[in-house]
PyMOL Python script that loads the backbone (N, CA, C, O; Angstrom):
from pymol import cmd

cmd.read_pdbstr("""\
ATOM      1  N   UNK A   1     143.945  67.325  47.813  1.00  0.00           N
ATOM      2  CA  UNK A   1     144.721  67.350  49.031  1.00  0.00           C
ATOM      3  C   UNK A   1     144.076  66.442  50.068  1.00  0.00           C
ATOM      4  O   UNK A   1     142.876  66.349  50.327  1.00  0.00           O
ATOM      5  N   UNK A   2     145.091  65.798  50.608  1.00  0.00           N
ATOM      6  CA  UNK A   2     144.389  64.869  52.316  1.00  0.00           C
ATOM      7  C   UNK A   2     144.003  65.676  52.701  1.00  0.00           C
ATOM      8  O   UNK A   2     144.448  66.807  52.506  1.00  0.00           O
ATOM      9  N   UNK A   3     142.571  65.265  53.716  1.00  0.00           N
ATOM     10  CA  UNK A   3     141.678  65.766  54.603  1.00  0.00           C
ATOM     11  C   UNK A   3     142.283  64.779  55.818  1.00  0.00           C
ATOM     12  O   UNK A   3     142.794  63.660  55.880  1.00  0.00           O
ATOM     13  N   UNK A   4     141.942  65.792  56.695  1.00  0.00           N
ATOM     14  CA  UNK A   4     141.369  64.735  58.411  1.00  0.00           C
ATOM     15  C   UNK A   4     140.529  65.658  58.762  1.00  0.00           C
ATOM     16  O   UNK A   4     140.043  66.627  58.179  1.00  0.00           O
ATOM     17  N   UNK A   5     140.377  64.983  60.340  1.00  0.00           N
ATOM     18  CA  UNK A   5     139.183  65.927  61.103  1.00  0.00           C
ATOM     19  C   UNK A   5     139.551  66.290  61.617  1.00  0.00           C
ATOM     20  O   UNK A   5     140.629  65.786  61.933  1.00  0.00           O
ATOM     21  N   UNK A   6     139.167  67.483  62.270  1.00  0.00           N
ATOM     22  CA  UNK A   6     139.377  67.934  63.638  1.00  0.00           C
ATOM     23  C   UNK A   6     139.216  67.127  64.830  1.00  0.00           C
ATOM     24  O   UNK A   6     138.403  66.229  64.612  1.00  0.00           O
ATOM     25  N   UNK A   7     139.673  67.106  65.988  1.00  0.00           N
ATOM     26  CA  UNK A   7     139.794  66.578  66.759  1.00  0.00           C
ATOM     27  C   UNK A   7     138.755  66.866  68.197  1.00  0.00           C
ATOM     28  O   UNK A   7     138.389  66.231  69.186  1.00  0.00           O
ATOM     29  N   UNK A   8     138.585  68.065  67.676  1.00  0.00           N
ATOM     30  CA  UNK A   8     137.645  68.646  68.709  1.00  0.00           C
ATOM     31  C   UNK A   8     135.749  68.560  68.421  1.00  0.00           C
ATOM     32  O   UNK A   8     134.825  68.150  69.122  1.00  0.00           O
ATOM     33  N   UNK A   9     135.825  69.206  66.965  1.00  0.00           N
ATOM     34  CA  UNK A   9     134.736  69.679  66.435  1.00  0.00           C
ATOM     35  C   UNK A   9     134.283  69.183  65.087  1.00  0.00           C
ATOM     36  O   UNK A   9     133.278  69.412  64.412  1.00  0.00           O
ATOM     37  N   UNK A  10     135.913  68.032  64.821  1.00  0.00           N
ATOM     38  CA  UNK A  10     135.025  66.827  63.774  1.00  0.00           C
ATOM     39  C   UNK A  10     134.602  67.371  62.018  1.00  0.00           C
ATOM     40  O   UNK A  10     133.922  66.961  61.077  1.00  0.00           O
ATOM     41  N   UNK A  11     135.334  68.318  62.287  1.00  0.00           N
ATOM     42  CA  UNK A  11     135.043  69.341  60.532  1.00  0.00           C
ATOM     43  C   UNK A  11     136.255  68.799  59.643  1.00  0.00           C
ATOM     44  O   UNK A  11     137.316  68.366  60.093  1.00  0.00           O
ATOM     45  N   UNK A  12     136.001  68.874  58.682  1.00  0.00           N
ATOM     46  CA  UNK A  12     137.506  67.784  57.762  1.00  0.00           C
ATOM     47  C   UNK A  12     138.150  69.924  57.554  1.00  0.00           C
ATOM     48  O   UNK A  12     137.715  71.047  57.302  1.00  0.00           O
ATOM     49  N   UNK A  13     139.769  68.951  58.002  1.00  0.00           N
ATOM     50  CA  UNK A  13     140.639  70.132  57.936  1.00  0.00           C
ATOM     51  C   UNK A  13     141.921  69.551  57.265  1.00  0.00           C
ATOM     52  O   UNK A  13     142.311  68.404  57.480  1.00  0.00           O
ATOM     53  N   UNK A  14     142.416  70.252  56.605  1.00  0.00           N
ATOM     54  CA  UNK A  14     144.003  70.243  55.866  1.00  0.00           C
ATOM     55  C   UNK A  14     144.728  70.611  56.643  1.00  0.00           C
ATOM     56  O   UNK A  14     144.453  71.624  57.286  1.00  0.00           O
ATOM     57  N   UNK A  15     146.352  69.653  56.934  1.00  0.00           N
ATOM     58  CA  UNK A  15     147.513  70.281  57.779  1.00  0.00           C
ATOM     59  C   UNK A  15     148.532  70.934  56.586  1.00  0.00           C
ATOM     60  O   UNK A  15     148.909  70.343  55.575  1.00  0.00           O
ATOM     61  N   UNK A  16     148.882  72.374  57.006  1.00  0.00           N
ATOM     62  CA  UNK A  16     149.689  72.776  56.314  1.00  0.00           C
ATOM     63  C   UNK A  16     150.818  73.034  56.917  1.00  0.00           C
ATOM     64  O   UNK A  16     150.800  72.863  58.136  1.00  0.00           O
ATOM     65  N   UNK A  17     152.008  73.471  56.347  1.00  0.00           N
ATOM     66  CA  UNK A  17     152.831  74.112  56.804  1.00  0.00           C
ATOM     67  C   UNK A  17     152.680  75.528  56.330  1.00  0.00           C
ATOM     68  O   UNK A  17     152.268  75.840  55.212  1.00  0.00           O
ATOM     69  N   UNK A  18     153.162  76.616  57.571  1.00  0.00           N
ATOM     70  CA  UNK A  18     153.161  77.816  56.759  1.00  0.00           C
ATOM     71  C   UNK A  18     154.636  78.426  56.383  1.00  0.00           C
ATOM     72  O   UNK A  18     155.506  78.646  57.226  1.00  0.00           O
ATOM     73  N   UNK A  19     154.756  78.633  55.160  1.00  0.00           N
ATOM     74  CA  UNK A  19     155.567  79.094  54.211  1.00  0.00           C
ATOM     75  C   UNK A  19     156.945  79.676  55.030  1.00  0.00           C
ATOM     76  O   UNK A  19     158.025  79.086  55.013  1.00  0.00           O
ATOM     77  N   UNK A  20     156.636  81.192  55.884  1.00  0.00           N
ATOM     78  CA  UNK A  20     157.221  81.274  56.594  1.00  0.00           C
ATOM     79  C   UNK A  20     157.620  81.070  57.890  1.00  0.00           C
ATOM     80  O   UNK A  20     158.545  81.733  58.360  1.00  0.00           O
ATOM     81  N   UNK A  21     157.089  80.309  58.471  1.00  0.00           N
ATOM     82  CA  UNK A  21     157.380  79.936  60.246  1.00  0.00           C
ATOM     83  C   UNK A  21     157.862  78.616  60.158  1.00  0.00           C
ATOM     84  O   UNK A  21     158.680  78.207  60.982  1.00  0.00           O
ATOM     85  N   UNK A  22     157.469  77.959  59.311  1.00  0.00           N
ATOM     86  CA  UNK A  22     157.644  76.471  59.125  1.00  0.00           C
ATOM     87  C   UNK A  22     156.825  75.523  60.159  1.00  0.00           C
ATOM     88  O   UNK A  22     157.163  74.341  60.219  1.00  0.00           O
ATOM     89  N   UNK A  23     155.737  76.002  60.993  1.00  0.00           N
ATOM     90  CA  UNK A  23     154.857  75.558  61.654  1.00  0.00           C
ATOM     91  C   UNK A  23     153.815  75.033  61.411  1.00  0.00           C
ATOM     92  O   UNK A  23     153.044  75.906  61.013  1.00  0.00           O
ATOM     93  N   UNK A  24     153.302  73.979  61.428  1.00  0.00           N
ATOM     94  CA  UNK A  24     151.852  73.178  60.833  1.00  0.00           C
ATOM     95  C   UNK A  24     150.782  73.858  61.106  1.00  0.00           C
ATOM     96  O   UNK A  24     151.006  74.601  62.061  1.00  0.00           O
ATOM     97  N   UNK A  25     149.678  73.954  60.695  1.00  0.00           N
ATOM     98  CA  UNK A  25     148.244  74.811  61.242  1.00  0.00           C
ATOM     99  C   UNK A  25     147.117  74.241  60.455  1.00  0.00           C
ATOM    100  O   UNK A  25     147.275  73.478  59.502  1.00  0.00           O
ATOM    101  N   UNK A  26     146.303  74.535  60.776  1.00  0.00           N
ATOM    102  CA  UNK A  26     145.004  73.300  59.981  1.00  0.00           C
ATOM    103  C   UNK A  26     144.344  74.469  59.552  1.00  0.00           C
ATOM    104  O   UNK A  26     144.225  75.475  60.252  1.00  0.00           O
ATOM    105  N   UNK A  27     143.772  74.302  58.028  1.00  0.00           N
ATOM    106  CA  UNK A  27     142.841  75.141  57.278  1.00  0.00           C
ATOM    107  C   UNK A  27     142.067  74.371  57.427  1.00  0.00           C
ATOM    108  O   UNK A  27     142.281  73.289  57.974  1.00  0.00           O
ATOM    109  N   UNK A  28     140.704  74.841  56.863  1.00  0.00           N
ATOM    110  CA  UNK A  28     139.147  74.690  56.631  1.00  0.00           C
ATOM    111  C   UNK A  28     139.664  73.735  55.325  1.00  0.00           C
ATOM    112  O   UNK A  28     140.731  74.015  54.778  1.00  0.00           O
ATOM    113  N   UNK A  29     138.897  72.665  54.890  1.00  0.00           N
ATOM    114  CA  UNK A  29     139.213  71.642  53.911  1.00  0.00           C
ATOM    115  C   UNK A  29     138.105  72.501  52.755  1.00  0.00           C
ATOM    116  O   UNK A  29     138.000  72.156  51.578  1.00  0.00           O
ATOM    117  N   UNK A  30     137.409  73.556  53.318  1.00  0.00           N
ATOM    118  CA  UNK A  30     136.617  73.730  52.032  1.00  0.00           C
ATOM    119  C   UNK A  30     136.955  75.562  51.558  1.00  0.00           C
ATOM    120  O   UNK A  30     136.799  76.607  52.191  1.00  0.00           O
ATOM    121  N   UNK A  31     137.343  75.341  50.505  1.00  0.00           N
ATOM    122  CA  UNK A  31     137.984  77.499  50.586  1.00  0.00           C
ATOM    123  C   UNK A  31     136.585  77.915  50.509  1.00  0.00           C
ATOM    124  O   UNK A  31     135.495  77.437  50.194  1.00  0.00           O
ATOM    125  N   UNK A  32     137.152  79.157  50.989  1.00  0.00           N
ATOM    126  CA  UNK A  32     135.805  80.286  50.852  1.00  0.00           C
ATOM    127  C   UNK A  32     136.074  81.482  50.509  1.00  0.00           C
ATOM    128  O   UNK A  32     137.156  81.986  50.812  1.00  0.00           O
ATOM    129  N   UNK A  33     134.982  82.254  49.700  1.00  0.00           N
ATOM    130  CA  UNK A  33     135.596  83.547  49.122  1.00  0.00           C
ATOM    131  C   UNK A  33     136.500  84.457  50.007  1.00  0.00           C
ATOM    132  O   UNK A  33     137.578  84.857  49.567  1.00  0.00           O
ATOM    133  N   UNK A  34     136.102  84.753  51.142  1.00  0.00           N
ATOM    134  CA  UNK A  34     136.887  85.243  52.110  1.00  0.00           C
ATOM    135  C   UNK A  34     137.994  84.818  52.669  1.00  0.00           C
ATOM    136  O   UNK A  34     138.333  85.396  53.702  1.00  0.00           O
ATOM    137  N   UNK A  35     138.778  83.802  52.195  1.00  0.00           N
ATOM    138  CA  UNK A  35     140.133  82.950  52.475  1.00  0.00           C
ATOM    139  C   UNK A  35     140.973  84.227  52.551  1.00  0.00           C
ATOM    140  O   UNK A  35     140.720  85.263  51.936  1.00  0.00           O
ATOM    141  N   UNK A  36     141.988  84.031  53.368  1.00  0.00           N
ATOM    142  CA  UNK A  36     143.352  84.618  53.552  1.00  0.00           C
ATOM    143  C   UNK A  36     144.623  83.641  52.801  1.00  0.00           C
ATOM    144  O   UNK A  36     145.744  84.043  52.488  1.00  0.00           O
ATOM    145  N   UNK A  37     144.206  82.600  52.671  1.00  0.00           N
ATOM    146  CA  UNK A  37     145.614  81.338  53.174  1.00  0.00           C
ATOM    147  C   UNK A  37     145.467  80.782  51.479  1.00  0.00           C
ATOM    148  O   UNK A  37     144.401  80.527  50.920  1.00  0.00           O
ATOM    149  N   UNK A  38     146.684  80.695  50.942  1.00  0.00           N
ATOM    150  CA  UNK A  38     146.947  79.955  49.582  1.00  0.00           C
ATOM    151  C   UNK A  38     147.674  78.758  49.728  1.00  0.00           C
ATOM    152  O   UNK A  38     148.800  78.776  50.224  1.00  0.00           O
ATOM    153  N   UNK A  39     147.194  77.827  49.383  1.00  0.00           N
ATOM    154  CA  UNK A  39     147.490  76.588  49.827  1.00  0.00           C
ATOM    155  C   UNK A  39     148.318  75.942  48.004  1.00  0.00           C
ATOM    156  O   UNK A  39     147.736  75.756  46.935  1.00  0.00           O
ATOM    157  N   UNK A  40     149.997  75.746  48.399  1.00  0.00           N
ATOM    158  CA  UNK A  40     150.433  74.719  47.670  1.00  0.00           C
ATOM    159  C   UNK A  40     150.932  73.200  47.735  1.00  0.00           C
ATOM    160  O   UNK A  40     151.885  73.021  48.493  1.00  0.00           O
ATOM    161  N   UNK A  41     150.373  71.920  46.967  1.00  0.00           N
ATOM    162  CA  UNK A  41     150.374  70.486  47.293  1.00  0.00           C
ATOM    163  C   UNK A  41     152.095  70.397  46.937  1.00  0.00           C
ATOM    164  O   UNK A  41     152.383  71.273  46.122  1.00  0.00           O
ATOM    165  N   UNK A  42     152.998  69.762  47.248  1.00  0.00           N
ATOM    166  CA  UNK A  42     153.960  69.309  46.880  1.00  0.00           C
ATOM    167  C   UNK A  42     153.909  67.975  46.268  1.00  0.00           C
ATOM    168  O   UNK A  42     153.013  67.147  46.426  1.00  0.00           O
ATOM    169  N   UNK A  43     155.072  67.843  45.482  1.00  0.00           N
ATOM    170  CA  UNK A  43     154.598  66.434  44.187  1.00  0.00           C
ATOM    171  C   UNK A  43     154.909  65.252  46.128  1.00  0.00           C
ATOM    172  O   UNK A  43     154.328  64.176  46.269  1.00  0.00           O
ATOM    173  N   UNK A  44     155.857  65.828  47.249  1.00  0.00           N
ATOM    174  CA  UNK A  44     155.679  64.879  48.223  1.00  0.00           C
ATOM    175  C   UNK A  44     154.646  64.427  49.313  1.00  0.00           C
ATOM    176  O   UNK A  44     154.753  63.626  50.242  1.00  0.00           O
ATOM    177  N   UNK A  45     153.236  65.494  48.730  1.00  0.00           N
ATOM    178  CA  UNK A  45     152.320  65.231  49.542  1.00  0.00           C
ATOM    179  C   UNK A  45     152.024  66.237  50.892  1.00  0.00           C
ATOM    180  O   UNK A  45     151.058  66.261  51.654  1.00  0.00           O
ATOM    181  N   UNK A  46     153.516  67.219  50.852  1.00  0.00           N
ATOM    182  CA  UNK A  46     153.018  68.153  51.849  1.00  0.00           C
ATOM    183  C   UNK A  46     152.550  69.300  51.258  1.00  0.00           C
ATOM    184  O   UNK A  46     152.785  69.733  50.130  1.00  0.00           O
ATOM    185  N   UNK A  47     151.703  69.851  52.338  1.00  0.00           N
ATOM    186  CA  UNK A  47     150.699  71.462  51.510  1.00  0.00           C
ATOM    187  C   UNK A  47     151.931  72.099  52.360  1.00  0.00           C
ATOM    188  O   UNK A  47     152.459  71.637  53.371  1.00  0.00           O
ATOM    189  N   UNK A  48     152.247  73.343  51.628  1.00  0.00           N
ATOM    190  CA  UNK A  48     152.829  74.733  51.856  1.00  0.00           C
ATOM    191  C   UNK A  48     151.505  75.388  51.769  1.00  0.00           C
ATOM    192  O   UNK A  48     150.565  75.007  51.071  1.00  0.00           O
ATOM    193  N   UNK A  49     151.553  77.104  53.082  1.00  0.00           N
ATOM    194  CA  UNK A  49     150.633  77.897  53.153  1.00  0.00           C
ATOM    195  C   UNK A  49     150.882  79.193  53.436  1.00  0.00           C
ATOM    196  O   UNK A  49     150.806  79.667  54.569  1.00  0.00           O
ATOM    197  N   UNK A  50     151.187  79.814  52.422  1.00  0.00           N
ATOM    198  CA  UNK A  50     151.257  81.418  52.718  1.00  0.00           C
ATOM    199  C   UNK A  50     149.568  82.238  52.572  1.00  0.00           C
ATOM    200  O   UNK A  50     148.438  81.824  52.313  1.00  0.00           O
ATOM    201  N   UNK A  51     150.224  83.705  52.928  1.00  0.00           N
ATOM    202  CA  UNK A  51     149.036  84.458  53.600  1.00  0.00           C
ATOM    203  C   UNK A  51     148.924  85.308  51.772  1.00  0.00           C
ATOM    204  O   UNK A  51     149.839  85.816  51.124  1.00  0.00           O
ATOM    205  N   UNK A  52     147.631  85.180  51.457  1.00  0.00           N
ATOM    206  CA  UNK A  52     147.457  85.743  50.174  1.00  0.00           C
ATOM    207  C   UNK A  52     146.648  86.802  50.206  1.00  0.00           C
ATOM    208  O   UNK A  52     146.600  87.535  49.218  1.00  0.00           O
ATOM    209  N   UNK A  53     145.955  87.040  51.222  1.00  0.00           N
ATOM    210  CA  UNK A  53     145.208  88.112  51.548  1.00  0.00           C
ATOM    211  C   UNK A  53     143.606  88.112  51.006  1.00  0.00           C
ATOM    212  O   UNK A  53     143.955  87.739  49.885  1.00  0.00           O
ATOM    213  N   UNK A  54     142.396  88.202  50.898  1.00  0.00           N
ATOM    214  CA  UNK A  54     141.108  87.979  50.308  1.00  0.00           C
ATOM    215  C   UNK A  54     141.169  87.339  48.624  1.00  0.00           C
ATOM    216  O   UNK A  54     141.903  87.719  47.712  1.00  0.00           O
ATOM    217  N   UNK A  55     140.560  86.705  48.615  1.00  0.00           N
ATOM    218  CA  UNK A  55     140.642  86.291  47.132  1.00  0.00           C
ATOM    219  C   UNK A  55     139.275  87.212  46.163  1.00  0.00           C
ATOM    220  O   UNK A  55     138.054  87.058  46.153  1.00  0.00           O
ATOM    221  N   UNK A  56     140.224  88.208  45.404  1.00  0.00           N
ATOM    222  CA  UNK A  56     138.749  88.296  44.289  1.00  0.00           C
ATOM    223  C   UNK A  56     138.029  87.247  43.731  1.00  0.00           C
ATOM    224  O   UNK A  56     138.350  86.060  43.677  1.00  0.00           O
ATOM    225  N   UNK A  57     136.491  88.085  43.105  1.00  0.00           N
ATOM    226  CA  UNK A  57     135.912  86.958  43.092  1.00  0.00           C
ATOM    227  C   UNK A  57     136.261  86.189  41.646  1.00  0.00           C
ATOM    228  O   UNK A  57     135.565  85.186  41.492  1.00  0.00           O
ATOM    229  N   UNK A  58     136.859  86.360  40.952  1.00  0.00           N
ATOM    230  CA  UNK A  58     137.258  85.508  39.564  1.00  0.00           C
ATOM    231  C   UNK A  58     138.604  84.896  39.606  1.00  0.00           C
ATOM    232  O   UNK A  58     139.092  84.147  38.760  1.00  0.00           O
ATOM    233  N   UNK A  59     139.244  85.404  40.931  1.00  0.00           N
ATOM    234  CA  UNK A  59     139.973  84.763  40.923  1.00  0.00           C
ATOM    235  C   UNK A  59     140.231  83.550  40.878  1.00  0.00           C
ATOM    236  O   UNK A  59     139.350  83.044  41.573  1.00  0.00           O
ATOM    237  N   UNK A  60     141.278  82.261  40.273  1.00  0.00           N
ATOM    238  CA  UNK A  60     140.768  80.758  39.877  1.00  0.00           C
ATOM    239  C   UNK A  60     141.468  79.828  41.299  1.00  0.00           C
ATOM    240  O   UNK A  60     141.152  78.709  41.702  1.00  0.00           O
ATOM    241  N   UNK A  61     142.567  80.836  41.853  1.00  0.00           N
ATOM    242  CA  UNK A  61     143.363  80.144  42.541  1.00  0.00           C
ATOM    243  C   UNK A  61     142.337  80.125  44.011  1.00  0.00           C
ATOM    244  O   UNK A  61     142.022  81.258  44.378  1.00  0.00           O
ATOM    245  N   UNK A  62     141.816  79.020  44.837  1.00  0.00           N
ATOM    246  CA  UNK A  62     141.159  78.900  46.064  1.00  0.00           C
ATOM    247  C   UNK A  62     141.722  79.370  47.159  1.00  0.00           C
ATOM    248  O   UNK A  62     142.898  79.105  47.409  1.00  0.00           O
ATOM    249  N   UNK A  63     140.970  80.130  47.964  1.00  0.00           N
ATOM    250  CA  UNK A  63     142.172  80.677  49.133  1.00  0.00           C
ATOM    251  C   UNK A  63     141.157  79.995  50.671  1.00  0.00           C
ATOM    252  O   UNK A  63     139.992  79.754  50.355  1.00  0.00           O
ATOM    253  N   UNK A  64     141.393  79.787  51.719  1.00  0.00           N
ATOM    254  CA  UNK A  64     141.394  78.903  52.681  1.00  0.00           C
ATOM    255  C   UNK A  64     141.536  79.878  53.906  1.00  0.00           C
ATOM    256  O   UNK A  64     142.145  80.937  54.055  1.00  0.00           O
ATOM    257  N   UNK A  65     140.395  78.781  55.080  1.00  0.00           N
ATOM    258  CA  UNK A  65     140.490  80.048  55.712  1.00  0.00           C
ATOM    259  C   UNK A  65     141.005  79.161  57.080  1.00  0.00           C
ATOM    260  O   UNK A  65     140.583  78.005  57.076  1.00  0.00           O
ATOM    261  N   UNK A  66     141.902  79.556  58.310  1.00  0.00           N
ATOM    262  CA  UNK A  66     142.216  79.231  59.500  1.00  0.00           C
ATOM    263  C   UNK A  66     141.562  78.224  59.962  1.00  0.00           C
ATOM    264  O   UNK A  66     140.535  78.420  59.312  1.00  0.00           O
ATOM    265  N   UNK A  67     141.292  77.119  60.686  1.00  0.00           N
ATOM    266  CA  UNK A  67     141.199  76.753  61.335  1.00  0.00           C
ATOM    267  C   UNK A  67     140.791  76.845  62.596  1.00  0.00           C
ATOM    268  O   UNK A  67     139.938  76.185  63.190  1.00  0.00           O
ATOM    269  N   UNK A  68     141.407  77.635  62.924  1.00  0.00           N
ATOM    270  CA  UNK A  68     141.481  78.622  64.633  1.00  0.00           C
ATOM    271  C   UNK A  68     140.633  79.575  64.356  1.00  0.00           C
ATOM    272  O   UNK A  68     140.398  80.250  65.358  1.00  0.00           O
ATOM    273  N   UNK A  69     139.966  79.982  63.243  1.00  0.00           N
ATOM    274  CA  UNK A  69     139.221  80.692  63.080  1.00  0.00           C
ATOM    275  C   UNK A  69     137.858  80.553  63.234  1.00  0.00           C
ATOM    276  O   UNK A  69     137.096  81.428  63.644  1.00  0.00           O
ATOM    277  N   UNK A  70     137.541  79.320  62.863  1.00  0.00           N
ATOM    278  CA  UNK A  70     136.075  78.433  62.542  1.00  0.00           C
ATOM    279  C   UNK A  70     136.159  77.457  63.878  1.00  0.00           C
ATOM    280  O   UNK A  70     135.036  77.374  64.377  1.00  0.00           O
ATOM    281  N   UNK A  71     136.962  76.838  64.471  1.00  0.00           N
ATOM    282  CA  UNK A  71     136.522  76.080  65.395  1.00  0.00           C
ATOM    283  C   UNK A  71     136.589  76.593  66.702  1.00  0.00           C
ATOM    284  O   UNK A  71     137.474  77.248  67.252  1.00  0.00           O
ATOM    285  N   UNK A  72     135.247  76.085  67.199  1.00  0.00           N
ATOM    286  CA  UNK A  72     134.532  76.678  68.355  1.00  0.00           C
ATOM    287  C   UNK A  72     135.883  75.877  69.596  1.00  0.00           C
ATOM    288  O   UNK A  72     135.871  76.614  70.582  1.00  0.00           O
ATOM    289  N   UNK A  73     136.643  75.038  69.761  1.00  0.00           N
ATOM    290  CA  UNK A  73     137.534  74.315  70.456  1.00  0.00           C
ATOM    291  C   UNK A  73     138.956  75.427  70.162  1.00  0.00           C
ATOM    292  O   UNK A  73     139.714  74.992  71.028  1.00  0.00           O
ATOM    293  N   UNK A  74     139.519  76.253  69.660  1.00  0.00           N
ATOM    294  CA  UNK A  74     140.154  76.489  68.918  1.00  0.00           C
ATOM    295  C   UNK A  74     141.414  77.037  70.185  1.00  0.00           C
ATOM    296  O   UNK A  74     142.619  76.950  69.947  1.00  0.00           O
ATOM    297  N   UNK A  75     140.930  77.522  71.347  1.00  0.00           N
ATOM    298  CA  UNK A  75     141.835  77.849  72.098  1.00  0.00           C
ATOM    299  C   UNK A  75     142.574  76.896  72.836  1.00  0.00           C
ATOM    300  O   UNK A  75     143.664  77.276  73.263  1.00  0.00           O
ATOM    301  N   UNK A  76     142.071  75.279  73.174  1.00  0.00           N
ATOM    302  CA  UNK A  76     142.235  74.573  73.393  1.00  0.00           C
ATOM    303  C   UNK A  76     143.624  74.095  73.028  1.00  0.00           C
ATOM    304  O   UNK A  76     144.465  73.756  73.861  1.00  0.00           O
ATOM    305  N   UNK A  77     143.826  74.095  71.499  1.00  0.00           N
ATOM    306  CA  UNK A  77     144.828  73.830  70.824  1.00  0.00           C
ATOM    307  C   UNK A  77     146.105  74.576  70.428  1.00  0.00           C
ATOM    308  O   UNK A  77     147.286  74.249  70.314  1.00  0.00           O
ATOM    309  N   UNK A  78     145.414  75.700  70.264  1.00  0.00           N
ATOM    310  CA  UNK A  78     146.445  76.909  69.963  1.00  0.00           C
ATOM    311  C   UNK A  78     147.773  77.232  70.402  1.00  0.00           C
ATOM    312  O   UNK A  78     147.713  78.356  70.900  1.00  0.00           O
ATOM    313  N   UNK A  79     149.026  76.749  70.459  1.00  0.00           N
ATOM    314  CA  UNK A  79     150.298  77.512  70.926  1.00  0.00           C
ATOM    315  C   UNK A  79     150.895  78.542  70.486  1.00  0.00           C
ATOM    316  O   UNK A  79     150.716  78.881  69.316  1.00  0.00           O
ATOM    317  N   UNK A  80     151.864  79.373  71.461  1.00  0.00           N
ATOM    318  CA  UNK A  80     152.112  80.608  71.287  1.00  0.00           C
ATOM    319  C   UNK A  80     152.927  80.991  69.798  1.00  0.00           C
ATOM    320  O   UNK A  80     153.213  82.159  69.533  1.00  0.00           O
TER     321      UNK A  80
END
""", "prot")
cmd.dss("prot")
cmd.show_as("cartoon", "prot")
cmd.util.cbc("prot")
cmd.orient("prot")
């Protein structure tokens, strides 16, 4: 998947859309066991992102965590 950076705090982040709102939001470019967010690539290059809830740990599929979660800038950006 494309990376960029953040804009604030310079961490490589993924733009997704989420599944249901149809609103863009930036994940963490690197999953972590504690991910909420399941990230799918489309053959057109856009990520879809629904809420998958903690990933077990054998689980194979990577789960991803907010954006707004990890960056210290995060209110800055945030709309309602």
């Amino acid at each position: 998947m494309k990376t960029d950076k953040c804009r604030s705090c310079g961490r490589p982040i993924i733009w997704c859309f989420m599944v249901k709102s149809g609103k863009r939001m930036p994940v963490d470019a690197a999953p972590t066991s504690d991910g909420t967010i399941a990230l799918d690539e489309g053959t057109d290059g856009s990520v879809k992102a629904s809420v998958a809830g903690p990933a077990p740990e054998l689980l194979w599929e990577p789960r991803y965590t907010s954006h707004f979660a990890t960056c210290p800038e995060a209110g800055r950006w945030r709309r309602g």
